[in-house]
C-alpha positions as CSV (number, residue, x, y, z in Angstrom):
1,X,2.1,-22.6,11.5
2,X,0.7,-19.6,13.3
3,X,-1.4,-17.6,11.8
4,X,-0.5,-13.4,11.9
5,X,-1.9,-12.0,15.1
6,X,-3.9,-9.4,13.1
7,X,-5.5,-11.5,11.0
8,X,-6.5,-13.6,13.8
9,X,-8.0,-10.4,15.6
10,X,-9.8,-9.6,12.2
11,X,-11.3,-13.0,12.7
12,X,-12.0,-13.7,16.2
13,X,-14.4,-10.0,16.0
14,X,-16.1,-11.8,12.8
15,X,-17.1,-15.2,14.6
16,X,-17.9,-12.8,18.0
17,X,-20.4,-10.8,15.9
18,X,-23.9,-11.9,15.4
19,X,-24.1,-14.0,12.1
20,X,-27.7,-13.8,10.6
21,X,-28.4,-17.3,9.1
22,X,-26.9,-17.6,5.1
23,X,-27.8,-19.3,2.4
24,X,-25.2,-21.4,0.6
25,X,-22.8,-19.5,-1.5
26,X,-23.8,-21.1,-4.4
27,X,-27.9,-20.0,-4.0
28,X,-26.3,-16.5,-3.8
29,X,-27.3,-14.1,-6.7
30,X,-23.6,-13.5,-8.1
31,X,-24.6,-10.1,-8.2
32,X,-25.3,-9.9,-4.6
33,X,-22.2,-11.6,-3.7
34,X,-20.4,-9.4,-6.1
35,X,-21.6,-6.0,-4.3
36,X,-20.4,-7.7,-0.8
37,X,-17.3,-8.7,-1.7
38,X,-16.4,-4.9,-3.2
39,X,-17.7,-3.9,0.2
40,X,-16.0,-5.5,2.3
41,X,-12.2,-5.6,0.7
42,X,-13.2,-1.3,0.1
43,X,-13.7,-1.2,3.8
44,X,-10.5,-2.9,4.3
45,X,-8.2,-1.2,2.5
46,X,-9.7,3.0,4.0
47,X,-6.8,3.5,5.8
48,X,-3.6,2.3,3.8
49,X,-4.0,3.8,0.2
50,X,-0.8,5.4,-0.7
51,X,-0.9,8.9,-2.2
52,X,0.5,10.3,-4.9
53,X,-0.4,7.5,-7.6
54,X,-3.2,9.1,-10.3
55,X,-6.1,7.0,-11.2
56,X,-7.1,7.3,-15.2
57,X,-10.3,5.4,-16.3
58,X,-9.9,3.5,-20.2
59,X,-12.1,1.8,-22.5
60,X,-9.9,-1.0,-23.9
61,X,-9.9,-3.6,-26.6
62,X,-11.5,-6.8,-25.0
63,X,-12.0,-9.7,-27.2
64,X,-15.7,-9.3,-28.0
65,X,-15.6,-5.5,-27.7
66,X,-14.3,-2.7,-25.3
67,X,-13.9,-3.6,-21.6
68,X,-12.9,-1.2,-18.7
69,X,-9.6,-1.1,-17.3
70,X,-7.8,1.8,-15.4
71,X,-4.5,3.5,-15.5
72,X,-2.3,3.9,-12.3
73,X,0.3,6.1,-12.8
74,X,2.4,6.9,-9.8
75,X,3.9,10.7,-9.4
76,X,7.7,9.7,-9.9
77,X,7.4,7.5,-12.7
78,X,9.2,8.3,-15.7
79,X,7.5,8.4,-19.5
80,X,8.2,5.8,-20.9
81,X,7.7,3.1,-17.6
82,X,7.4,-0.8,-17.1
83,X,3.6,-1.8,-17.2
84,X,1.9,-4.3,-15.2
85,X,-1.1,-5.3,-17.3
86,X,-3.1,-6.1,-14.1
87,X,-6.4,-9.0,-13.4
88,X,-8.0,-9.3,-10.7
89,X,-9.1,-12.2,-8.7
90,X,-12.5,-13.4,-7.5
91,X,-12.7,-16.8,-8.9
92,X,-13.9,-15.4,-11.8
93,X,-17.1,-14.6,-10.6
94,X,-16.6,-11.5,-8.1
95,X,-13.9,-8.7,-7.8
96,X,-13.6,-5.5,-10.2
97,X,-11.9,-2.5,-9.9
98,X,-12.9,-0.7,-6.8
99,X,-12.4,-4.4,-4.9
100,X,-8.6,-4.1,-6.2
101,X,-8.0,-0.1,-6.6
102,X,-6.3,0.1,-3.3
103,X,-4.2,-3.0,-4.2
104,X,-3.0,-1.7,-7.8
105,X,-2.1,1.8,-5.7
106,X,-0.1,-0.3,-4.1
107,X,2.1,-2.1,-6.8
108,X,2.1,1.0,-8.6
109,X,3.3,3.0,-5.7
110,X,6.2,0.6,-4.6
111,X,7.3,-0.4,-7.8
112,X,7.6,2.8,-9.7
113,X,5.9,1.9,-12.9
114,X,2.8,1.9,-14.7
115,X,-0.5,-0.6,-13.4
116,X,-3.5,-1.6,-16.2
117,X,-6.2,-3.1,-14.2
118,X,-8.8,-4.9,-16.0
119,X,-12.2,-5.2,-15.4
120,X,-12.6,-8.4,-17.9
121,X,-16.0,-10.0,-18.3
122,X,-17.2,-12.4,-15.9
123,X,-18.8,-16.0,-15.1
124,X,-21.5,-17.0,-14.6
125,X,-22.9,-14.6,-17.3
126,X,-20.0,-15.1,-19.0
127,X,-18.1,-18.5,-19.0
128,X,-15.0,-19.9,-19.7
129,X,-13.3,-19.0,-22.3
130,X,-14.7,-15.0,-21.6
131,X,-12.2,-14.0,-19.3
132,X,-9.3,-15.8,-20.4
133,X,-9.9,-14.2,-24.2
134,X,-10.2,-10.8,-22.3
135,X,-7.2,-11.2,-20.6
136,X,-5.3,-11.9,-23.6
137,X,-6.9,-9.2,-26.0
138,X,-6.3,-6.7,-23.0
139,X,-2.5,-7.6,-22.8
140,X,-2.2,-7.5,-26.8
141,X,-4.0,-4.0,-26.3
142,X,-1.6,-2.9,-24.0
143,X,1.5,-3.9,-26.5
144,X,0.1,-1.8,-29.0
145,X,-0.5,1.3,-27.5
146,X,1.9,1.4,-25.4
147,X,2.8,4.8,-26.2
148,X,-0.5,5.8,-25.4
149,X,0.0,4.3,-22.1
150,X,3.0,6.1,-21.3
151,X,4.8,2.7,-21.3
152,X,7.7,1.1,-22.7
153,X,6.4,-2.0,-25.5
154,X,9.7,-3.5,-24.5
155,X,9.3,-3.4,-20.8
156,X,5.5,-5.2,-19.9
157,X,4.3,-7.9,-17.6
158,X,1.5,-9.3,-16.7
159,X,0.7,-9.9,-12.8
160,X,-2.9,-11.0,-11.0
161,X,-4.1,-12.6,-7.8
162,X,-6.0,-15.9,-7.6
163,X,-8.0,-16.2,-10.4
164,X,-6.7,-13.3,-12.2
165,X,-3.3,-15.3,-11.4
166,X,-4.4,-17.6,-13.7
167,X,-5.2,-15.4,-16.2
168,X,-1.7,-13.9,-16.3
169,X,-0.2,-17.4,-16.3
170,X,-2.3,-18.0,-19.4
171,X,-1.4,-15.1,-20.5
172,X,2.1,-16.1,-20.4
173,X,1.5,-19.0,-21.9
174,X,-0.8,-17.5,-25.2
175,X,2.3,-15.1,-26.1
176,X,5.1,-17.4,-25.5
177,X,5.4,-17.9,-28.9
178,X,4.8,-14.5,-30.1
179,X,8.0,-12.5,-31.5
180,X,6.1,-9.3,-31.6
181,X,4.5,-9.2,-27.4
182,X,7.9,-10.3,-25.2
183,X,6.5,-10.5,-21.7
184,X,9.3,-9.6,-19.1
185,X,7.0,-10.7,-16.1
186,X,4.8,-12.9,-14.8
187,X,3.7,-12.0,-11.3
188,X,1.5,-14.6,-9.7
189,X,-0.1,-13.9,-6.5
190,X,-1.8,-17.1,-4.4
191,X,-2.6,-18.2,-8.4
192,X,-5.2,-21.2,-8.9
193,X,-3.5,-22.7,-11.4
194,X,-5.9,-26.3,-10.9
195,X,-2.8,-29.0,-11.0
196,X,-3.7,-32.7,-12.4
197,X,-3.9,-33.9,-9.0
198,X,-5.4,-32.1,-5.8
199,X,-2.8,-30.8,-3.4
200,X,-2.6,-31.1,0.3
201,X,-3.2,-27.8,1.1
202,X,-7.2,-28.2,-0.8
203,X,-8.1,-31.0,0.6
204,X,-7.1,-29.9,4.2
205,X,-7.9,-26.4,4.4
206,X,-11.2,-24.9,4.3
207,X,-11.2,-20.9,5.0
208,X,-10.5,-18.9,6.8
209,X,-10.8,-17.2,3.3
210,X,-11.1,-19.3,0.8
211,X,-13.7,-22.1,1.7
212,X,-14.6,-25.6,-0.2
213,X,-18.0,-24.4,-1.4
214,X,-16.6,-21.2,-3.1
215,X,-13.9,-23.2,-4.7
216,X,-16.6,-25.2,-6.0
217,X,-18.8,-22.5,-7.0
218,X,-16.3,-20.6,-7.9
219,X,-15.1,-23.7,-10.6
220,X,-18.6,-24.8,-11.7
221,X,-19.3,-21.1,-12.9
222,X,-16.6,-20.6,-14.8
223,X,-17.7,-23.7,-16.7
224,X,-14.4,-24.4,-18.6
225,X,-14.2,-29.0,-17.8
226,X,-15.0,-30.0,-21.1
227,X,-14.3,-27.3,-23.1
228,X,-11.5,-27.8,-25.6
229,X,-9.2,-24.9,-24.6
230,X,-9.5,-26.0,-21.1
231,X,-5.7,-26.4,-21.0
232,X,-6.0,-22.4,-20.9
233,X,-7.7,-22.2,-17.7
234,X,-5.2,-25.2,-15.6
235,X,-1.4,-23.6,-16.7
236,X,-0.4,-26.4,-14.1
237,X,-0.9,-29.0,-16.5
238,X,0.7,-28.0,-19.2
239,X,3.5,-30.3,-19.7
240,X,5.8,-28.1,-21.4
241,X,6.8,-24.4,-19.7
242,X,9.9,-23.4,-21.1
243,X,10.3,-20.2,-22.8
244,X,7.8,-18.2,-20.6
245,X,8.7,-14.6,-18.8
246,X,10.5,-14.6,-15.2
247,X,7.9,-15.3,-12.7
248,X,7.0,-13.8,-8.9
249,X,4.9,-16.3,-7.5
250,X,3.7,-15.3,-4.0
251,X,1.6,-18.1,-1.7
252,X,0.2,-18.2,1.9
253,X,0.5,-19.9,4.5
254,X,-3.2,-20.0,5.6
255,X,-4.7,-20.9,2.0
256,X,-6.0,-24.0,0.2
257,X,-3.9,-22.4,-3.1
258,X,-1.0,-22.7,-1.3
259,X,0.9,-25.7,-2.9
260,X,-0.5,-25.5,-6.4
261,X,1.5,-21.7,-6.4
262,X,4.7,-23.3,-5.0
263,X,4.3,-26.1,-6.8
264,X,4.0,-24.1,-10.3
265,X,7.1,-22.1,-9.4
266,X,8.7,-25.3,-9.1
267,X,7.6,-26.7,-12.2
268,X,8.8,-23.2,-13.8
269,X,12.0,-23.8,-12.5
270,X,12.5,-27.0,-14.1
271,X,11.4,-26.0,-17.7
272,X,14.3,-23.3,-17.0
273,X,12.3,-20.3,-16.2
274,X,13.8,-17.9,-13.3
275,X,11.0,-18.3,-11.2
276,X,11.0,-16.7,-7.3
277,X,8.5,-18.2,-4.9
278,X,8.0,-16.2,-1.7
279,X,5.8,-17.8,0.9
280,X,3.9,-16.0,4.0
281,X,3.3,-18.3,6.3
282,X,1.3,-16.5,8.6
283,X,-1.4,-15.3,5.8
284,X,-4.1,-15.8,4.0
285,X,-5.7,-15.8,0.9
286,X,-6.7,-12.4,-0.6
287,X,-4.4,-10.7,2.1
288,X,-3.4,-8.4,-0.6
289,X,-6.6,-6.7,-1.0
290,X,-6.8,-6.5,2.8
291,X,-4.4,-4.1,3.5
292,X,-5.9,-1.8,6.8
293,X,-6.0,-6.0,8.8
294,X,-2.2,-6.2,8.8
295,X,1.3,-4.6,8.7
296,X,2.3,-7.4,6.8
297,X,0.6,-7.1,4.0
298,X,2.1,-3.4,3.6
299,X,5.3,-5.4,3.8
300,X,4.7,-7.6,1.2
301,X,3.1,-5.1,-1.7
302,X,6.5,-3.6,-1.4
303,X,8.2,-6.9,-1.9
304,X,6.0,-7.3,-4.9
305,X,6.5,-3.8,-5.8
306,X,10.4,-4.5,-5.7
307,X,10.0,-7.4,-7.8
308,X,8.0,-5.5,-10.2
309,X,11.1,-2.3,-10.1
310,X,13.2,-5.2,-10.7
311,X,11.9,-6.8,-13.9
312,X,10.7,-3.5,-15.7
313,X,12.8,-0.4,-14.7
């Protein structure tokens, strides 16, 4: 594989730069690592926000109280319109908003329809199952007030990247059996969906994005081996997927997540759900959110945008 020429560019200038010593990720305050992470994807993404897509701020039903979330609206979309009900990754510890507002511009802008971010509570302060409940509460929200929304009950998905890929997936999974909430989408973007066994792609990648000691931070904070729901935070090992929405499932090439997302898509496939795995061998984790590195990842939000136009127009 060879990895995108931009990305590697982006790269080589942040090994050429002068690294001041670091502690371990995992001595990090979250907080701290939290306002550098927001930082850095913010500063990625100046350059390639698309206009015309209005930004609306909501306090929304989480499951232990209101949560924020935010309403993207794009200029040609039509009342009622599809809805994305949106999570964001971060391995549930990092990522908000502003880390992803550039990113949900995006979806909303190529796809047309409505985009719910939400900014659900998160671990360490708030372990397993916090975030998942969120997730689900926020998409139940979203069903009934729709209207409110300016979207169509009977035209919703759910979508996310990396950890908030495996929200959606549980998401999916929570309302299968619910008459009432008919999901028409599940978009999955480089998901962690934890499998029974670890894939080739974690153990023999490490970075350049996604490293082995933020995985494992990352998995420790969130807290959930153990707990009795766990099954809600590893959709992978569910033995039983039939029934669920259509899914997007996007990997790349250059991430430890890769075959656990292919895999998954896969395994959806069997169970009989239409499941579309597109694979960009040349990036990275998190590309999505990086969108001023590479003209590829332009290129694949409207992909994903099409996807989205597809399932809920």
């Amino acid at each position: 594989m060879t990895l995108d020429p931009h990305f590697k560019a982006f790269f080589d200038a942040q090994t050429a730069a002068p690294q001041a010593a670091t502690p371990p990720i995992s001595e990090v305050p979250a907080v701290m690592v939290r306002a550098g992470y927001r930082a850095s994807r913010i500063s990625q993404n100046a350059n390639s926000v698309p206009t015309g897509v209005e930004a609306r701020d909501l306090s929304i039903g989480g499951a232990a109280g209101p949560i924020p979330a935010r309403l993207y609206t794009p200029a040609e979309a039509a009342t009622p319109s599809g809805l994305v009900v949106y999570f964001h990754g971060g391995g549930f510890v990092i990522g908000d908003l502003e880390s992803h507002d550039a990113h949900c511009r995006r979806l909303a802008h190529h796809s047309g329809q409505r985009v719910m971010a939400v900014d659900y509570r998160l671990a360490p302060e708030h372990p397993f199952p916090a975030g998942h409940d969120d997730a689900l509460a926020a998409t139940r929200w979203a069903f009934d007030h729709a209207a409110e929304l300016g979207a169509d009950p009977a035209r919703i998905g759910v979508g996310g990247d990396s950890a908030g890929g495996n929200l959606a997936a549980s998401v999916a999974l929570d309302l299968r059996a619910d008459p009432e909430r008919r999901l028409k989408l599940q978009m999955l973007l480089y998901p962690a969906v934890w499998p029974d066994e670890e894939t080739a792609s974690r153990r023999e990648r490490d970075g350049p994005v996604l490293s082995k000691a933020a995985m494992a931070w990352f998995e420790a904070s969130l807290a959930f081996a153990g707990h009795p729901d766990a099954h809600r935070a590893t959709p992978a090992r569910v033995k039983d997927l039939a029934g669920l929405p259509p899914a997007y499932i996007v990997t790349a090439g250059f991430d430890p997540l890769e075959h656990e997302g292919r895999d998954y898509a896969a395994a959806l496939a069997a169970a009989g759900t239409p499941a579309r795995h597109v694979n960009y061998s040349a990036l990275v984790h998190d590309f999505f959110i990086m969108g001023d590195v590479s003209p590829a990842v332009g290129e694949a939000a409207e992909a994903a945008g099409a996807a989205i136009r597809a399932a809920l127009a």
